[in-house]
C-alpha positions in Angstrom: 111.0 -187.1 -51.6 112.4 -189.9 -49.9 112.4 -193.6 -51.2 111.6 -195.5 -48.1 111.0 -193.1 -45.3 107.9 -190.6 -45.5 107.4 -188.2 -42.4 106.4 -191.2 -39.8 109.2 -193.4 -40.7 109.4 -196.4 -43.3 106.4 -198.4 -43.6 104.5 -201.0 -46.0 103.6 -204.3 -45.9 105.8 -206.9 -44.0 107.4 -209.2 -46.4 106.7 -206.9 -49.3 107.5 -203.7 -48.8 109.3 -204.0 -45.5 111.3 -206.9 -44.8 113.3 -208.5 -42.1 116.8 -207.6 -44.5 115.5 -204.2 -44.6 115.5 -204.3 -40.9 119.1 -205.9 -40.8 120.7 -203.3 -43.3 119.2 -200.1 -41.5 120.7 -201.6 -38.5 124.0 -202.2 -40.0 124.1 -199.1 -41.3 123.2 -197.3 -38.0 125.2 -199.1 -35.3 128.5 -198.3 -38.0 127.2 -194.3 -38.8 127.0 -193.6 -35.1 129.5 -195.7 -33.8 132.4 -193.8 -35.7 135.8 -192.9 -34.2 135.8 -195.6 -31.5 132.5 -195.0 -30.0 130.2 -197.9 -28.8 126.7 -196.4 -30.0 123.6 -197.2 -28.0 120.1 -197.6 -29.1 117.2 -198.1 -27.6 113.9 -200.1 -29.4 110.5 -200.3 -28.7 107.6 -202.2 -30.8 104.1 -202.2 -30.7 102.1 -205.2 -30.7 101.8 -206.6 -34.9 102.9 -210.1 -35.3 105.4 -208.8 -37.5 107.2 -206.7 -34.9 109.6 -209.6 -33.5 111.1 -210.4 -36.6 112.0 -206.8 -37.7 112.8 -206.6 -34.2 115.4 -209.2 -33.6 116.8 -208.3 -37.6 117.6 -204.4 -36.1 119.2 -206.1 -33.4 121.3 -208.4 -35.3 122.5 -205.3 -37.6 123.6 -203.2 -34.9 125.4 -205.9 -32.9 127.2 -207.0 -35.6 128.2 -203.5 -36.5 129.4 -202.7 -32.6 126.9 -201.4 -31.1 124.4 -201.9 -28.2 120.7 -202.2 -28.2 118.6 -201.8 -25.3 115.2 -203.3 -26.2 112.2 -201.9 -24.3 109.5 -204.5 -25.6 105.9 -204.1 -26.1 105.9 -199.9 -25.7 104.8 -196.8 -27.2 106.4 -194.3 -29.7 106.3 -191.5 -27.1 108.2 -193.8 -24.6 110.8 -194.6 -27.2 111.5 -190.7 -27.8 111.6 -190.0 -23.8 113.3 -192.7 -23.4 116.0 -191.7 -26.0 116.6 -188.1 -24.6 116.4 -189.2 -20.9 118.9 -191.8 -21.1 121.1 -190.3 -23.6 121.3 -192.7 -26.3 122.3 -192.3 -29.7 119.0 -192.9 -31.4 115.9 -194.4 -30.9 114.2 -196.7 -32.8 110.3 -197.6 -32.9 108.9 -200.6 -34.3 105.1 -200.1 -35.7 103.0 -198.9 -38.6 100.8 -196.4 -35.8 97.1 -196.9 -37.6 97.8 -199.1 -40.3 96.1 -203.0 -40.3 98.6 -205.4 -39.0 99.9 -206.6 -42.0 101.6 -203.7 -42.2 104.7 -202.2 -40.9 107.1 -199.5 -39.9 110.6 -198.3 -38.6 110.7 -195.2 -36.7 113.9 -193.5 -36.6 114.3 -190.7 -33.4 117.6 -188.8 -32.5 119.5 -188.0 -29.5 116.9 -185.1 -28.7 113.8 -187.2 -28.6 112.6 -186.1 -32.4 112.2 -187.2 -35.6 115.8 -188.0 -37.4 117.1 -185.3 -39.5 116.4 -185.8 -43.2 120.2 -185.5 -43.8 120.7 -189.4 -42.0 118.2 -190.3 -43.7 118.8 -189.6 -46.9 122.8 -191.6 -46.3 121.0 -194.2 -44.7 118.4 -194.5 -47.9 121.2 -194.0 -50.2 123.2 -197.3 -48.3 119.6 -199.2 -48.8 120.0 -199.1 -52.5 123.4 -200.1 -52.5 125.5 -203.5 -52.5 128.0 -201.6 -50.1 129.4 -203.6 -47.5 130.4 -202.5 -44.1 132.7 -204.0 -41.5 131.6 -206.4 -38.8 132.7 -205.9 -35.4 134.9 -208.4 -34.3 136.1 -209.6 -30.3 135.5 -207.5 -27.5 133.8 -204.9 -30.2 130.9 -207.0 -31.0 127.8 -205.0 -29.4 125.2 -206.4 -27.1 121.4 -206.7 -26.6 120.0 -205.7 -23.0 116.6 -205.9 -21.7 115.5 -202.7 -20.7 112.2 -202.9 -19.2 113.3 -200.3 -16.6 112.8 -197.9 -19.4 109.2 -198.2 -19.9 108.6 -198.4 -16.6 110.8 -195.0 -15.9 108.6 -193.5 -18.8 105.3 -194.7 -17.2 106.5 -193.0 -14.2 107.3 -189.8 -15.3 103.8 -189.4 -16.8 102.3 -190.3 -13.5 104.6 -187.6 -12.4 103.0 -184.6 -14.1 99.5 -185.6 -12.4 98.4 -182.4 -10.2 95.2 -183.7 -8.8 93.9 -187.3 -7.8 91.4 -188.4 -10.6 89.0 -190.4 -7.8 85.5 -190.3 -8.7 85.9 -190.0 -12.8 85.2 -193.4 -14.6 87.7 -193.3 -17.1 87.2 -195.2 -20.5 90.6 -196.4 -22.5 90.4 -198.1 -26.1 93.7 -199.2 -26.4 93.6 -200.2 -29.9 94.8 -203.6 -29.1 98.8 -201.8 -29.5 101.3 -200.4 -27.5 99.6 -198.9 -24.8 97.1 -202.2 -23.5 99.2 -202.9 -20.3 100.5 -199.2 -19.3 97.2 -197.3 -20.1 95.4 -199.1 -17.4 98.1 -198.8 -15.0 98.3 -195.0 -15.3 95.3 -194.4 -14.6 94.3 -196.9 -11.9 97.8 -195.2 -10.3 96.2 -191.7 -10.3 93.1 -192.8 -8.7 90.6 -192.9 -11.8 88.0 -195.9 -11.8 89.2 -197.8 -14.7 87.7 -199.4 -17.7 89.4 -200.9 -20.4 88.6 -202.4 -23.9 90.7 -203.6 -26.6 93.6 -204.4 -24.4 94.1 -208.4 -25.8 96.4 -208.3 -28.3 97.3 -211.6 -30.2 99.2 -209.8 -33.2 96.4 -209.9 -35.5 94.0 -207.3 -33.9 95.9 -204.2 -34.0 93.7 -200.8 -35.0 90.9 -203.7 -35.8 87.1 -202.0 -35.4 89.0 -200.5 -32.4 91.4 -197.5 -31.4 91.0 -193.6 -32.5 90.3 -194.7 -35.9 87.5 -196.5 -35.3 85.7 -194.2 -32.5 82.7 -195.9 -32.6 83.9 -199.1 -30.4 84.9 -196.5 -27.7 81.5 -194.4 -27.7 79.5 -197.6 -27.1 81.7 -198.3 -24.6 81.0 -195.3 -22.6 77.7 -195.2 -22.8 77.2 -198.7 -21.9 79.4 -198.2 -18.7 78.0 -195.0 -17.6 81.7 -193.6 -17.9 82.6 -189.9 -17.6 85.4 -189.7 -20.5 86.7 -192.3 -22.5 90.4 -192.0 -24.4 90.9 -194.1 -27.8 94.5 -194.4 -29.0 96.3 -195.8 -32.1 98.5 -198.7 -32.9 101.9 -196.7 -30.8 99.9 -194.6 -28.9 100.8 -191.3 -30.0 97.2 -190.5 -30.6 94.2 -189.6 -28.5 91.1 -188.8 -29.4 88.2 -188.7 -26.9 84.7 -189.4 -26.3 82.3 -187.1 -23.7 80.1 -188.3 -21.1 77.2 -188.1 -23.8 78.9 -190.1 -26.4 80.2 -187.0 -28.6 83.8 -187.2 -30.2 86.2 -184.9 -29.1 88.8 -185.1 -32.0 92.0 -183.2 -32.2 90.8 -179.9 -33.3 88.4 -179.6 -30.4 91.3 -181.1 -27.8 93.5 -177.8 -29.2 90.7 -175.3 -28.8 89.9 -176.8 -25.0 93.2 -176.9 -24.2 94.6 -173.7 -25.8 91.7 -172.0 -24.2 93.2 -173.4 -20.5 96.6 -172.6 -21.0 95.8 -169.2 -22.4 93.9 -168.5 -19.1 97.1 -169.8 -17.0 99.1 -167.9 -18.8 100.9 -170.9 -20.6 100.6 -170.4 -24.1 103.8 -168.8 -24.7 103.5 -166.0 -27.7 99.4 -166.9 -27.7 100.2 -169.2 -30.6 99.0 -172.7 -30.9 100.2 -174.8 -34.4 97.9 -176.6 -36.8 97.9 -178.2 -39.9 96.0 -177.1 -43.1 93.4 -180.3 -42.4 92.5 -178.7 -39.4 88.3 -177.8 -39.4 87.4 -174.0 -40.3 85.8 -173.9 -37.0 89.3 -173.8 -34.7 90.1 -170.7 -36.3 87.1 -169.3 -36.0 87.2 -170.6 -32.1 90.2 -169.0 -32.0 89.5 -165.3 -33.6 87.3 -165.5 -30.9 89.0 -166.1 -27.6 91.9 -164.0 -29.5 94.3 -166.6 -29.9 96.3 -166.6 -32.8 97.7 -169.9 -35.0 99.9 -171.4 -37.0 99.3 -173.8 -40.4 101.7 -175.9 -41.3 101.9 -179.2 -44.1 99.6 -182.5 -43.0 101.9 -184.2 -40.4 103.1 -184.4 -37.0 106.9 -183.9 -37.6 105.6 -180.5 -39.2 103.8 -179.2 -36.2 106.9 -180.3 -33.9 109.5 -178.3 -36.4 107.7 -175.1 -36.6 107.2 -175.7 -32.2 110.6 -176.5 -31.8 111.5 -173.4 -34.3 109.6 -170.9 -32.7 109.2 -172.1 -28.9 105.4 -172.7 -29.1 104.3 -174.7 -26.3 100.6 -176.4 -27.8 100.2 -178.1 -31.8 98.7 -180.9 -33.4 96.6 -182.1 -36.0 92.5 -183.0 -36.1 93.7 -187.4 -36.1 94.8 -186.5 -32.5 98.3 -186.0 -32.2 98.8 -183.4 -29.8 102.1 -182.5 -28.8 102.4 -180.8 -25.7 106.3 -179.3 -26.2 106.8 -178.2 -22.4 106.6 -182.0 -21.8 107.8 -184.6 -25.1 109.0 -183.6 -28.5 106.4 -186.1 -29.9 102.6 -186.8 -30.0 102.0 -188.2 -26.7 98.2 -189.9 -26.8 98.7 -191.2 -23.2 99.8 -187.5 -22.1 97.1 -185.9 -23.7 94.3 -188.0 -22.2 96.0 -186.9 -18.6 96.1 -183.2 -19.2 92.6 -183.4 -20.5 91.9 -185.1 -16.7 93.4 -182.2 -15.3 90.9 -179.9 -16.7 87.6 -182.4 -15.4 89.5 -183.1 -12.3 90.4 -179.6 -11.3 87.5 -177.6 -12.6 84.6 -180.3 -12.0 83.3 -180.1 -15.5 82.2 -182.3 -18.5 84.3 -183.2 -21.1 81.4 -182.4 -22.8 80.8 -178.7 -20.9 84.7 -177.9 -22.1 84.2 -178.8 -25.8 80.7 -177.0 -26.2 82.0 -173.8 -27.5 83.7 -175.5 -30.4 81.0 -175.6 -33.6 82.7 -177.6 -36.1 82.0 -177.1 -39.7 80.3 -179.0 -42.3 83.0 -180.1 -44.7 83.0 -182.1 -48.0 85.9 -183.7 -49.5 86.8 -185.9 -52.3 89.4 -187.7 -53.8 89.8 -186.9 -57.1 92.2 -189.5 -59.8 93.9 -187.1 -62.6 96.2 -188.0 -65.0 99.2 -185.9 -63.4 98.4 -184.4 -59.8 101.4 -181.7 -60.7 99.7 -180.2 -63.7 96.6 -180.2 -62.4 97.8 -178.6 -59.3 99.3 -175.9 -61.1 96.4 -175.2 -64.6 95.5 -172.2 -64.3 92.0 -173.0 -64.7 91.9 -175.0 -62.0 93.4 -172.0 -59.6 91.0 -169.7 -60.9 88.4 -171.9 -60.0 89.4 -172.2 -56.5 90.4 -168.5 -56.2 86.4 -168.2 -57.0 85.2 -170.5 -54.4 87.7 -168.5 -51.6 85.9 -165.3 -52.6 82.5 -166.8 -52.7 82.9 -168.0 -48.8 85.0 -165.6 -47.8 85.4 -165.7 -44.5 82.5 -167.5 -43.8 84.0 -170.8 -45.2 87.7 -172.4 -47.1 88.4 -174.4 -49.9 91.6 -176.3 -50.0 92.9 -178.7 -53.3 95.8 -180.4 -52.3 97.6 -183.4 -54.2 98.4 -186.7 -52.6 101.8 -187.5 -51.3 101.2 -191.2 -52.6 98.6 -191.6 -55.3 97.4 -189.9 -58.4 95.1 -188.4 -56.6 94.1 -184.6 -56.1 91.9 -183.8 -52.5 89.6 -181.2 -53.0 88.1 -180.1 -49.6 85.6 -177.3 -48.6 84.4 -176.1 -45.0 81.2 -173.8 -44.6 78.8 -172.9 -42.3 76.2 -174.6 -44.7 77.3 -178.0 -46.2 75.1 -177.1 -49.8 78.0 -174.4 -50.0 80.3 -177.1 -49.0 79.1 -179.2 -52.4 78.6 -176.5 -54.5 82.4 -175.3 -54.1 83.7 -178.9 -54.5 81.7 -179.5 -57.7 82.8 -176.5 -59.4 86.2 -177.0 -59.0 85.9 -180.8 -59.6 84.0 -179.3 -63.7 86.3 -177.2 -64.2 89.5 -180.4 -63.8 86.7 -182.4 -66.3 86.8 -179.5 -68.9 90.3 -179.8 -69.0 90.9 -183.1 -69.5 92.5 -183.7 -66.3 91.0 -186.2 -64.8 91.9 -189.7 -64.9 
């Protein structure tokens, strides 16, 4: 497991965990790795909105100048922008500044490739290994120094091509957008008003404190008020960078990720656009999709918790829909990432083009009761693998059977173990839960 970097890049707490020479040595490390054998690399960074951003900002700057190469800074933007940007426009690798959901106190540092994806776990691990050294690399001196150029034009280019893949004019939908006080508070609005939607807009005044605050797709309620007190037709909530979406109906009802996969592999299955009838999930994803699914004979995918998983098994098998229930959808035909700002159009597509609720569309989709807790043990590893435990859950899969799931899964960054049950019922929910949670007590594994 890596030190710094998990799957969405290295986060913690600015001035703690994260810090602005953090910042300077991944960008000295960078500009040198990629600007081998003469060439002058090129980056391209975005941040979101955190007070924190500028400083780890100008630090990555300073590190990759100094090591010869050029930044092209993009200001206040989204992750998905940062990835298009980075395959469009052929740079080396792109680099976004934000901690998505987290409070802003904390941080990250998003590393994409040439291709628009997640970096390769290979740079990472050099890059890691150079963060834990005293090594020293070689300044760029004279004409070799790199340079830092405003690059605006690249967000702009990005907003553009979104309004691009627009089929229909959205006049006559009132169109609600929580923009988390992040990335997306100026170009949301913009999009939309530019396709033709009547526009409302709340939690677009960031002041670098507010980020994911009561607001965003974390905190849905803000955005379901919203709607209802406007009368609105849809309303779209993203995270800190934007590549989340989750929605709210005309009657106030969340549409999470789960039901924005059955609704939309349900569509492109009927146009023919679900290439090998396979849409990708994750193991969190409710019991319902799949049941949705056995249904309208569409099969699926399970892959770890994550985004970057969904995108790999895509990538490695050409699937064109994938995501996860926290509403990253990634739509391959169009970005290589999570794209909240893409999702919320193609979900206009469908109420523009077929004149239907948001709320009609997601009807079909019954999601299941589940139960989950969080349980401390002494060591998550033995407890994952006593073979009490297993036989314990191996009884609660044959006691739902395919009326329900259990899944125990240990955390990636606590002592913790998940135990989690979906059933039709939620008393079957608890009762699966509990007896797996006695038998960890009889063994002495809890914490």
């Amino acid at each position: 497991m890596s030190k710094y970097f998990g799957t969405d890049g290295f986060r913690g707490k600015v001035g703690e965990g994260l810090t602005s020479e953090h910042a300077w040595r991944i960008g000295r490390f960078l500009g040198h790795y990629y600007g081998k054998e003469g060439h002058r690399a090129k980056f391209v960074i975005g941040k979101d909105t955190r007070v924190s951003s500028y400083t780890l900002e100008y630090a990555l700057i300073a590190g990759l100048t100094a090591s010869g190469a050029d930044a092209y800074i993009l200001h206040v933007t989204t992750t998905p922008s940062v990835s298009y940007i980075t395959r469009a426009d052929h740079f080396d690798c792109g680099i976004m500044i934000s901690a998505s959901h987290n409070p802003f106190y904390d941080n990250g540092i998003k590393l994409i490739n040439k291709n628009g994806e997640k970096m390769e776990d290979e740079t990472i691990e050099k890059l890691e290994e150079f963060l834990d050294s005293k090594d020293e690399l070689p300044f760029a001196t004279d004409d070799k120094i790199g340079v830092a150029v405003d690059y605006v034009s690249g967000r702009n280019r990005y907003i553009g091509y979104l309004i691009s893949l627009a089929t229909v004019s959205y006049r006559g939908i009132k169109v609600g957008l929580d923009c988390a006080n992040g990335s997306s508070w100026m170009m949301a609005k913009n999009i939309f008003d530019a396709l033709g939607a009547t526009t409302y807009v709340c939690n677009n005044q960031p002041n670098g404190t507010n980020i994911n605050k009561n607001a965003g797709s974390t905190h849905i309620g803000a955005l379901q008020k919203f709607v209802l007190d406007n009368g609105l037709d849809v309303g779209f909530a993203f995270d800190g960078d934007a590549d989340r979406c989750i929605a709210v109906d005309n009657e106030g009802c969340v549409v999470d990720g789960d039901a924005i996969l059955f609704i939309m592999g349900r569509y492109m299955k009927s146009r023919g656009e679900l290439d090998y009838n396979k849409v990708v999930t994750t193991v969190m994803s409710n019991f319902g999709l799949y049941k949705a699914f056995d249904k309208l004979g569409i099969e699926y995918e399970k892959t770890a918790v994550g985004d970057k998983y969904v995108y790999e098994c895509m990538a490695k098998n050409g699937y064109r829909l994938g995501g996860e229930q926290s509403g990253h959808i990634i739509f391959s035909k169009y970005a290589n990432t999570g794209d909240g700002l893409l999702t919320a159009i193609r979900l206009m597509e469908l109420l523009a083009e077929g004149q239907q609720t948001l709320h009609k569309l997601a009807e079909d989709f019954v999601v299941y009761p589940q139960v989950l807790k969080n349980v401390r043990v002494k060591d998550k590893e033995a407890a994952m693998k006593d073979e009490a435990v297993l036989a314990a859950v191996a009884d609660a899969e044959k006691f739902l059977g395919d009326t329900g799931r259990i899944l125990v899964r240990a955390s990636g960054t606590e002592p913790v173990v998940r135990v989690m049950a979906e059933a039709e019922r939620i008393e079957l929910c608890d009762k699966c839960v509990a007896d797996v949670i006695a038998v960890m007590s009889g063994r002495g594994l809890l914490a």
